[in-house]
C-alpha positions in Angstrom: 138.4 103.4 186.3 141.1 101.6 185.1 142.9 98.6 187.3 145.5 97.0 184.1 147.6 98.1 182.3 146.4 96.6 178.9 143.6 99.2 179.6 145.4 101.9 179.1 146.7 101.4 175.9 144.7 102.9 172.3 145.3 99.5 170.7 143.8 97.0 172.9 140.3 99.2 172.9 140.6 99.0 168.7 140.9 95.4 169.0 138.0 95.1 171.7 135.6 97.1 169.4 136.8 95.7 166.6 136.3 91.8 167.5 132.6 93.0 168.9 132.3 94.4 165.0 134.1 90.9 163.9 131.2 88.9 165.8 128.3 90.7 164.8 128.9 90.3 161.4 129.6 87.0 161.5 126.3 85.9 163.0 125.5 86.7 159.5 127.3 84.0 158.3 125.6 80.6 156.7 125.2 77.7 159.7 127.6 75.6 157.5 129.8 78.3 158.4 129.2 77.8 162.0 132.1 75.5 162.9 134.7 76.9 160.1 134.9 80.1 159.1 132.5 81.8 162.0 134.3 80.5 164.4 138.0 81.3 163.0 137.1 84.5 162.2 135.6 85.3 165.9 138.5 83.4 167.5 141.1 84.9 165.7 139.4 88.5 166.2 139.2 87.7 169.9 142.6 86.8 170.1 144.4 90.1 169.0 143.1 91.8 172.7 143.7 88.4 174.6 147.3 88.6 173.5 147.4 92.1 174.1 146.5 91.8 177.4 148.3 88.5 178.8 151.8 90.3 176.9 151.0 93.6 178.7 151.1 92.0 182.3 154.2 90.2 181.6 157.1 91.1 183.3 159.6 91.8 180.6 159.9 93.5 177.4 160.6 90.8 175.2 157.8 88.6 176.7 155.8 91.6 175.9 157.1 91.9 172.3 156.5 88.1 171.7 152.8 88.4 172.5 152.7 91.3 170.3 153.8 89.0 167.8 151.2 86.8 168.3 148.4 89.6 168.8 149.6 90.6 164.5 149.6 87.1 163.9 146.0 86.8 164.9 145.3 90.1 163.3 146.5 88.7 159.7 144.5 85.4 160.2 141.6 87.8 160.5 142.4 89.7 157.6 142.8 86.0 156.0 139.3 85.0 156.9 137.7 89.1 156.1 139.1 88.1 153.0 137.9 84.3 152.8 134.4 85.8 153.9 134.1 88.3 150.9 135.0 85.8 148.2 132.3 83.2 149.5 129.7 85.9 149.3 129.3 86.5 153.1 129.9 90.2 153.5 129.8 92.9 150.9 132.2 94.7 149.5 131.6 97.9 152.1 131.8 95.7 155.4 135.0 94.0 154.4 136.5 97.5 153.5 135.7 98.8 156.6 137.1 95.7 158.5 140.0 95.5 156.6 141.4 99.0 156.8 140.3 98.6 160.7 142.2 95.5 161.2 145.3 97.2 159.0 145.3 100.4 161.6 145.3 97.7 164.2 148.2 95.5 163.0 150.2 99.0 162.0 149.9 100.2 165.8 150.7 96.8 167.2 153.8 97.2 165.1 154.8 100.4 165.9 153.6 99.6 170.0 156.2 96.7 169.1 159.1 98.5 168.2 159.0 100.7 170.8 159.4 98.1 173.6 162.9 98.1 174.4 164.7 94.3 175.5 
């Protein structure tokens, strides 16, 4: 049963099961980590659905377009800190490759969802 719209769209269900992927690696991350990079990464991750979802129930297209824009803008910070998290040593080669080619399908369809939202 589905009562929102946001619900119905592919994308926002990649970027709900990806930020659960996001957040259970990252409990992996050092406790230095904690307040830095753990917490950007999650937050960010989190915020590609969030923006998803408050654009969707907007009333107009471009309102729904600019949180698209922000929902690929948190996708790339994501990427950012995937990438960040590799080169300190805090996930392996395999889990960032997974996460980053999930992130890239997510920020491809945001695009695409994006351009076919007319003003």
């Amino acid at each position: 049963m589905t009562y929102f719209k946001f619900e119905k769209l592919e994308v926002w269900h990649l970027a709900m099961d990806f930020a659960e992927e996001i957040v259970a690696d990252s409990k992996t991350f050092p406790k230095s980590e904690l307040y830095n990079l753990t917490s950007q990464i999650t937050r960010a991750a989190d915020s590609i659905a969030l923006n998803i979802a408050e654009g969707c129930i907007g009333q107009t297209g471009p309102e729904f377009r600019r949180f698209l824009s922000y929902a690929i803008r948190s996708a790339a910070e994501t990427a950012t800190c995937l990438i960040k998290a590799k080169r300190r040593g805090y996930i392996d080669k395999d889990k960032f490759d997974q996460h980053y080619k999930e992130c890239f399908k997510i920020t491809n369809k945001l695009s695409a969802l994006k351009s076919s939202i007319k003003n």
